[in-house]
BALO-679212 format. One line per 5 residues: number of its first residue (from 1); their letters; for each residue x, y, z of N, C-alpha, C, O. Coordinates in Angstrom, 2 decimals, padded with zeros to 5 digits. Layout:
<pts>
NUM> A> X Y Z X Y Z X Y Z X Y Z ~ ...
</pts>
This chain:
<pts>
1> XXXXX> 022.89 -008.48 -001.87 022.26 -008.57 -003.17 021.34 -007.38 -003.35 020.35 -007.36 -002.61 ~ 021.47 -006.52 -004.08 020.90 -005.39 -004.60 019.48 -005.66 -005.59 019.79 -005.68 -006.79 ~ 018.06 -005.85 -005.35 017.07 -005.77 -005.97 016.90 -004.49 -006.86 017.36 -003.41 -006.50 ~ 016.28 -004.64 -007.96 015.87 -003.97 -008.65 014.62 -003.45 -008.57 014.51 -002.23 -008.67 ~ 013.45 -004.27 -008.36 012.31 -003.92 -007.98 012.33 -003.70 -006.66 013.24 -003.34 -005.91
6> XXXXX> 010.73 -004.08 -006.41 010.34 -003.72 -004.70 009.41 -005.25 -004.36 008.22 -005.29 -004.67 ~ 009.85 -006.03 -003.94 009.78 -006.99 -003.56 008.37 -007.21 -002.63 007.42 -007.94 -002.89 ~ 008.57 -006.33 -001.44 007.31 -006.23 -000.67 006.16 -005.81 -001.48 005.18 -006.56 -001.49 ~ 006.13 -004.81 -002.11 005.47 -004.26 -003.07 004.28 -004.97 -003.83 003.07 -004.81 -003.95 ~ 005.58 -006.08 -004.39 005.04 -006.67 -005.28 004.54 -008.28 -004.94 004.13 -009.14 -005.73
11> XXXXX> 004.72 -008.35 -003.59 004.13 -009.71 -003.02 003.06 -009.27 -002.83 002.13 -010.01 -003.12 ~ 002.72 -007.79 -002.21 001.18 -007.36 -002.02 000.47 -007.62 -002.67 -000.48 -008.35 -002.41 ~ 000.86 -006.81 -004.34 000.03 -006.99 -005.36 000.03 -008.22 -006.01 -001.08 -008.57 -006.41 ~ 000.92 -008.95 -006.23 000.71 -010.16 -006.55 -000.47 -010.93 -005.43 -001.34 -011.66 -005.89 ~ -000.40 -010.72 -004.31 -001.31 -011.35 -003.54 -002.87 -011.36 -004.23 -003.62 -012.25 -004.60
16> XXXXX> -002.93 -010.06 -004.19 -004.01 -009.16 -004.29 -005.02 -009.63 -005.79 -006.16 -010.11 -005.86 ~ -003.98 -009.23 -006.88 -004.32 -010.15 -008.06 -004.67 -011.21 -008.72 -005.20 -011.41 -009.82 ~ -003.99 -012.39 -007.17 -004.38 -014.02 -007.45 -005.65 -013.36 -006.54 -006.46 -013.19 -007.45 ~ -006.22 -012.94 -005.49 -007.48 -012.86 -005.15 -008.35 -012.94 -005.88 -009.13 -013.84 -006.21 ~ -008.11 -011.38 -006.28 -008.98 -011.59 -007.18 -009.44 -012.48 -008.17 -010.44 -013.20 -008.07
21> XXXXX> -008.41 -012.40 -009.47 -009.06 -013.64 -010.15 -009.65 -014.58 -009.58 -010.65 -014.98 -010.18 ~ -009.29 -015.29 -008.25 -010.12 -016.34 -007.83 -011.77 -016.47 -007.79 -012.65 -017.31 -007.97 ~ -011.55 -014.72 -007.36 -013.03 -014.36 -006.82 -013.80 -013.97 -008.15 -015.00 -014.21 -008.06 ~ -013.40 -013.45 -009.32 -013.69 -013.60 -010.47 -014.32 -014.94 -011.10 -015.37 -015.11 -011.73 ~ -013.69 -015.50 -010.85 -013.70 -017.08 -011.53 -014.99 -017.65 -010.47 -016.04 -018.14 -010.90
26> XXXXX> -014.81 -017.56 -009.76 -016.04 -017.63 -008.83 -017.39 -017.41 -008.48 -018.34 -018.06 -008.03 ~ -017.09 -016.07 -008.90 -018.48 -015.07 -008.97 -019.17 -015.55 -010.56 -020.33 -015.84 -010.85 ~ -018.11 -015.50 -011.27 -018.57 -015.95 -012.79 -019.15 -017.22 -013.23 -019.88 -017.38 -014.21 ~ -018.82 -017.93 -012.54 -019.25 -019.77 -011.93 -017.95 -020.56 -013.02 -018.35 -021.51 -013.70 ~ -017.24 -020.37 -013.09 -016.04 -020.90 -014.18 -015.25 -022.17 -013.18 -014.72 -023.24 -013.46
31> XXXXX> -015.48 -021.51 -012.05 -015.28 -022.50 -010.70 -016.09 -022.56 -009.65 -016.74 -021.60 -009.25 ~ -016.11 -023.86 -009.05 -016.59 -024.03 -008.09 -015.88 -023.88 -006.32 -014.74 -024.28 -006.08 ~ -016.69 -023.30 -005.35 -016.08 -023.10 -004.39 -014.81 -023.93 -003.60 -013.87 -023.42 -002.99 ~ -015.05 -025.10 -003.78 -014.43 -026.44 -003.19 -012.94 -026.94 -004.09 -012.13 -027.84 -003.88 ~ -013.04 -025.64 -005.43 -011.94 -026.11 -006.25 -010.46 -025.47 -005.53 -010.31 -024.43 -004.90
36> XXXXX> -009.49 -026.53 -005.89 -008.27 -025.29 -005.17 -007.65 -024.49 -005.54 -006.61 -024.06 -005.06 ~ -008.54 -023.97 -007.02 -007.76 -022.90 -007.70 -008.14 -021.74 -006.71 -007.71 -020.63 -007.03 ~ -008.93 -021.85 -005.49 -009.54 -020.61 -005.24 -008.57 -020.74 -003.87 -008.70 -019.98 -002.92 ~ -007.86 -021.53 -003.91 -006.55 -021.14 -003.10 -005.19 -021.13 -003.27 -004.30 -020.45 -002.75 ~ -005.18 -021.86 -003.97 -003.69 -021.73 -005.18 -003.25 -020.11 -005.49 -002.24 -019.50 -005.12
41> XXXXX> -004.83 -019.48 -006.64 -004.13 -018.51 -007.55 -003.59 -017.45 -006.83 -002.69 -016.72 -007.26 ~ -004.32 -017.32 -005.32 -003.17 -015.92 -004.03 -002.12 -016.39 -004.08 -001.35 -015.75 -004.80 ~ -001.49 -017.71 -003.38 -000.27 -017.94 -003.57 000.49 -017.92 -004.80 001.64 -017.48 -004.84 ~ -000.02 -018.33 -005.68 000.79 -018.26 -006.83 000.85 -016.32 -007.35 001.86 -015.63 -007.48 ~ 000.27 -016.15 -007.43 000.21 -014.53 -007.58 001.47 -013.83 -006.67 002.29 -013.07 -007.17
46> XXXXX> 001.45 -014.23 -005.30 002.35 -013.78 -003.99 003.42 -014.11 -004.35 004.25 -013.21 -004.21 ~ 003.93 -015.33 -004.90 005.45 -015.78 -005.36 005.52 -014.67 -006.66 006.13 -013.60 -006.65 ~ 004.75 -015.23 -007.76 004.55 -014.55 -009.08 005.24 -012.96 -008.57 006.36 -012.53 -008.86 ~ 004.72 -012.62 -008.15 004.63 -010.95 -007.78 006.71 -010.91 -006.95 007.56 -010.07 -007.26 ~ 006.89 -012.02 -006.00 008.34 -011.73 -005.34 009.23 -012.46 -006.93 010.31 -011.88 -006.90
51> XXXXX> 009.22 -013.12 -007.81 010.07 -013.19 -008.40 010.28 -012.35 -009.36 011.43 -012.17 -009.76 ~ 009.32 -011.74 -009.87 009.15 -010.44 -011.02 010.01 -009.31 -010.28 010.93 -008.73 -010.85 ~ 009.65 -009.05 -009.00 010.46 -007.82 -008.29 011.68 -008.16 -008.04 012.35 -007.13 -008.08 ~ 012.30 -008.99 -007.82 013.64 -009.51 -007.77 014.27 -009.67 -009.38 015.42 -009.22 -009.42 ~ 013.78 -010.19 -010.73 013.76 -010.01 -011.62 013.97 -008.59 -012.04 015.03 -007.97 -011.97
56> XXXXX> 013.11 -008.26 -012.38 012.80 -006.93 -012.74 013.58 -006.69 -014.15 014.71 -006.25 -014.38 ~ 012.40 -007.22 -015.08 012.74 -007.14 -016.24 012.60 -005.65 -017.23 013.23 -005.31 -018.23 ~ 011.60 -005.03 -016.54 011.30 -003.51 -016.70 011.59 -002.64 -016.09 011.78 -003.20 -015.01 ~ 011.84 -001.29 -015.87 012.25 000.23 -015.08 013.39 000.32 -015.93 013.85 -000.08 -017.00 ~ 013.68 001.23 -014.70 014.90 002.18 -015.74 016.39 001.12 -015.90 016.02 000.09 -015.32
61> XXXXX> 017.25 000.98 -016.18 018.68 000.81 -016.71 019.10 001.12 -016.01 018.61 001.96 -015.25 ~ 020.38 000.54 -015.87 021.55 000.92 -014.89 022.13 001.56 -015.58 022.06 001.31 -016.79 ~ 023.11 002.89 -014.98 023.42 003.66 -015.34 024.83 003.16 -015.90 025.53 002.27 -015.42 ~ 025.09 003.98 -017.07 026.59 003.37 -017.38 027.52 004.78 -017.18 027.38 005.97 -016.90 ~ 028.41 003.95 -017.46 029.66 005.45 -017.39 029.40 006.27 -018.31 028.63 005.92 -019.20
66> XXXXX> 030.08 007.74 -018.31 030.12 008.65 -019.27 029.41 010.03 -018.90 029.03 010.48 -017.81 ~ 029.38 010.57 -020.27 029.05 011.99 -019.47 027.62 012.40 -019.46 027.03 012.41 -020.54 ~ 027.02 012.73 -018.37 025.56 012.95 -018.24 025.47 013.72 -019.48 026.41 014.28 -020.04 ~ 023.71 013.68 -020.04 023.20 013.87 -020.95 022.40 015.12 -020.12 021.54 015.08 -019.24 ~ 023.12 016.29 -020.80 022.78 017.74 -021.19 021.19 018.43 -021.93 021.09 019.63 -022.18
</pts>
């Protein structure tokens, strides 16, 4: 199976992104420490992030037949 995105890539940053927000939401008092959004939103971010790269609804097009563009 041929991916389109970058999978590792994007589990990082997805990781990275549910962090944060957590720690956002946190620091901001929107949540409290003991809530489990402040362990949920990494994981969900980490999947979030591997199905978008397997997806990959954006980048370039697959190339079609014909004659390169001059």
């Amino acid at each position: 199976m041929k991916y389109r995105g970058r999978p590792i890539l994007a589990a990082v940053s997805g990781f990275f992104t549910g962090l944060f927000v957590a720690l956002d939401l946190l620091f901001f008092g929107a949540i409290h420490l003991d809530n489990i959004a402040v362990t949920v939103l990494p994981i969900v971010g980490l999947v979030a992030g591997i199905v978008l790269a397997i997806w990959a609804p954006l980048g370039r097009s697959r190339a079609r037949g014909g004659s390169p563009a001059r």
